[in-house]
PAPA-929470 format. One record per residue: residue number from 1; residue in one letter; y, x, z of N, C-alpha, C in turn. Coordinates in pm, whole numbers, padded with zeros to 5 digits, always signed. Each point is the difference from the previous one (the first is absolute). Example, Ala and Ser with C-alpha at 12.3 -4.5 7.8 and 13.67 -1.06 7.14 Angstrom:
REM residues 2
ATOM resi resn    n_v    n_u    n_w   ca_v   ca_u   ca_w    c_v    c_u    c_w
ATOM    1    A -00569 +01319 +00780 +00119 -00089 +00000 +00120 +00090 +00000
ATOM    2    S +00105 -00035 -00072 +00119 +00082 +00006 +00109 -00077 +00073
//
This chain:
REM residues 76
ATOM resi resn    n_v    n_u    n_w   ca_v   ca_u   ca_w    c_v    c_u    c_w
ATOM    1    X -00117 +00085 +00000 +00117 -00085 +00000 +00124 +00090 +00000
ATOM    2    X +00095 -00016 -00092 +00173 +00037 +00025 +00044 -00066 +00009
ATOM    3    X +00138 +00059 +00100 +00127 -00083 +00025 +00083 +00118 -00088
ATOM    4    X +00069 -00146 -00030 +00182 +00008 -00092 +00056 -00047 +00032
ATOM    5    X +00157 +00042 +00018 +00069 -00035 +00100 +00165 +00011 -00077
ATOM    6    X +00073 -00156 +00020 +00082 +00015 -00102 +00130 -00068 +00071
ATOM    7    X +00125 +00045 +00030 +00102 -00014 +00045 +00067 -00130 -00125
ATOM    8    X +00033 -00119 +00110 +00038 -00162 -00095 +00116 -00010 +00058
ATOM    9    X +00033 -00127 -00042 +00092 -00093 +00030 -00004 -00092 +00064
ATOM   10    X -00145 -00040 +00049 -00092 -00125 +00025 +00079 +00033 +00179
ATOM   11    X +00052 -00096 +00017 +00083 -00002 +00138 -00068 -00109 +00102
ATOM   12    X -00081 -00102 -00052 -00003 -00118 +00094 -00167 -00059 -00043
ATOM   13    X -00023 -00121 +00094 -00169 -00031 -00046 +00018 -00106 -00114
ATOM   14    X +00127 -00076 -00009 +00012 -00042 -00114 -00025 +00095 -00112
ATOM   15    X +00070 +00111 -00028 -00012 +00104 -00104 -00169 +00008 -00016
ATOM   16    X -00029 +00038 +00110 -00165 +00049 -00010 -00085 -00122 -00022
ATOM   17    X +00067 -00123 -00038 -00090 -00123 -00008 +00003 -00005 -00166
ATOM   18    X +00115 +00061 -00019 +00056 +00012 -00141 -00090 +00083 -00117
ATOM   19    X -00001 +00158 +00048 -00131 +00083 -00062 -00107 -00051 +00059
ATOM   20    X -00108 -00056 +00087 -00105 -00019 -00003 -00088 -00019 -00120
ATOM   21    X +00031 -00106 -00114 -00104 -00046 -00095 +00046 +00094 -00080
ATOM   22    X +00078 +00098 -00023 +00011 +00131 -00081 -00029 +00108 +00008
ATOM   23    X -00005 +00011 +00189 -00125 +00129 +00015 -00146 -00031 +00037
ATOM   24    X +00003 -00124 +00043 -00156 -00031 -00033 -00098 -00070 -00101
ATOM   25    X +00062 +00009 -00096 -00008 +00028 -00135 -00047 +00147 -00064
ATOM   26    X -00009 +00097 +00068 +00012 +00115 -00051 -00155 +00053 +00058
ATOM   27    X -00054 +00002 -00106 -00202 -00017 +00062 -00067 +00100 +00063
ATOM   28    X +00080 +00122 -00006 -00024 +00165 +00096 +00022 -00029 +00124
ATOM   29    X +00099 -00066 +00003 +00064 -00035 +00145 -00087 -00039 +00172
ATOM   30    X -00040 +00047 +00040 -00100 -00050 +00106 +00051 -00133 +00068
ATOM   31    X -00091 -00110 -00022 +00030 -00101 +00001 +00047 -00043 +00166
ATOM   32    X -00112 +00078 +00088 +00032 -00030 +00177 +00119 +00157 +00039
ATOM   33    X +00103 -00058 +00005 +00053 +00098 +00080 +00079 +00077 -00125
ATOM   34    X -00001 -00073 -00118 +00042 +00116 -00120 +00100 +00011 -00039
ATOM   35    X +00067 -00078 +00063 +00212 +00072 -00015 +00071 -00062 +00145
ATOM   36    X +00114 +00045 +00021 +00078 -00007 +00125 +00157 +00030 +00012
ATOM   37    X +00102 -00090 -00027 +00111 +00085 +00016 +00055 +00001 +00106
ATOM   38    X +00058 +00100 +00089 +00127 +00044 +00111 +00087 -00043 +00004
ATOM   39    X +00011 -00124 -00009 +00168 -00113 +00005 +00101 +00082 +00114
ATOM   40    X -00080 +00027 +00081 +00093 +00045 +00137 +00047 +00204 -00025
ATOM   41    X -00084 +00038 -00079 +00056 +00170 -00054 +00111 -00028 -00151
ATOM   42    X +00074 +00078 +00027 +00152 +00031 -00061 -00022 -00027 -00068
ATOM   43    X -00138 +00133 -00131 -00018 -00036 -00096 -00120 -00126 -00065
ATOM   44    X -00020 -00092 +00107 -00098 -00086 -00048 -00115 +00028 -00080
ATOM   45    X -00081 +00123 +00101 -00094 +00025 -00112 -00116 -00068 +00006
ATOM   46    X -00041 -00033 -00157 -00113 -00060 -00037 -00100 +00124 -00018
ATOM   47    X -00133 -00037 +00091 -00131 +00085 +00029 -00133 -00070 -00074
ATOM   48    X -00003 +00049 -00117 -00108 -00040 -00056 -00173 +00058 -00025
ATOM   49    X -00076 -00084 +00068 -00136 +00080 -00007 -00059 -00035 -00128
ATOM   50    X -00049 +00100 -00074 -00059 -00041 -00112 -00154 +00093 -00017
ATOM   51    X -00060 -00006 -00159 -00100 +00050 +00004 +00009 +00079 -00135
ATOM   52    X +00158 +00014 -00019 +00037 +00062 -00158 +00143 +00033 +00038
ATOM   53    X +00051 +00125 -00009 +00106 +00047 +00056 +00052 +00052 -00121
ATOM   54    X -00001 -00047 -00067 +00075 -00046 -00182 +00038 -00087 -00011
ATOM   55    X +00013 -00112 +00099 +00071 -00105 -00027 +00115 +00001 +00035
ATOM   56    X +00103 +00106 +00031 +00131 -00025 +00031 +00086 -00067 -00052
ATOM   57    X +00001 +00044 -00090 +00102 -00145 -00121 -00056 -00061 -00006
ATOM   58    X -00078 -00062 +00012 -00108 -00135 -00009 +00049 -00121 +00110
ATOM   59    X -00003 +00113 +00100 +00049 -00091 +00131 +00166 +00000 +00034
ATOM   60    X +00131 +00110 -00081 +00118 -00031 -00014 +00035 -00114 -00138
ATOM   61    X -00094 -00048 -00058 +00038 -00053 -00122 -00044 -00139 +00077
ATOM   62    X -00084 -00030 +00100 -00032 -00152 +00061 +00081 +00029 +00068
ATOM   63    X +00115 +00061 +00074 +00070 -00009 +00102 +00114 -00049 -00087
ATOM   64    X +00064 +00079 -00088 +00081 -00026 -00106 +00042 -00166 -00105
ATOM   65    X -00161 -00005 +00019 -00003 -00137 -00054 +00022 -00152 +00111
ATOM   66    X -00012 +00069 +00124 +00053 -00114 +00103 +00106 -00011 +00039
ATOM   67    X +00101 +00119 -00123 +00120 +00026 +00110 +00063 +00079 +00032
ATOM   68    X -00065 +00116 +00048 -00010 +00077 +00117 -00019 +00136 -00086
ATOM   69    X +00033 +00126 +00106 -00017 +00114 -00081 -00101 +00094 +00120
ATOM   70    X -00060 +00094 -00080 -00104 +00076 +00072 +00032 +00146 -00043
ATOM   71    X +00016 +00098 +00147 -00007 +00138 -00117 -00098 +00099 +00058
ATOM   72    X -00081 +00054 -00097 -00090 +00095 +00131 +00052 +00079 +00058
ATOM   73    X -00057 +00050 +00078 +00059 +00051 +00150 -00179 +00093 +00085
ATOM   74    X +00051 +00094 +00033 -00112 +00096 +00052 -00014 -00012 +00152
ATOM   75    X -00102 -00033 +00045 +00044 -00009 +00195 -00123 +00099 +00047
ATOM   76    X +00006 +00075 +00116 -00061 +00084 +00025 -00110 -00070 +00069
//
């Protein structure tokens, strides 16, 4: 399993109600537990577990399409 981890815009659980059917839509994506964003950290980061760590634009282009912007971001 990888995590990708991508600094948004996604501020509130409305927002995150918003991307849901666009990142779980995305079939790498681990379905229990397979994305998460940080409403309450600065940069609102979205933590995505997947099983294909090539999907980065995959998963800024469903963020994009709800709205919202995604940028990757490296966390130790």
């Amino acid at each position: 399993m990888e995590t990708l981890n991508f600094k948004t815009n996604i501020k509130c659980s409305g927002c995150v109600t918003a991307v849901t059917p666009f990142l779980n839509g995305i079939p790498s994506i681990a379905h229990v537990d397979g994305w998460n964003v940080d409403t309450a950290s600065p940069d609102k980061i979205l933590t995505v577990q997947t099983t294909d760590n090539r999907i980065g634009e995959e998963i800024q282009q469903a963020v994009q399409q709800a709205g919202y912007r995604a940028e990757p971001i490296e966390r130790p």
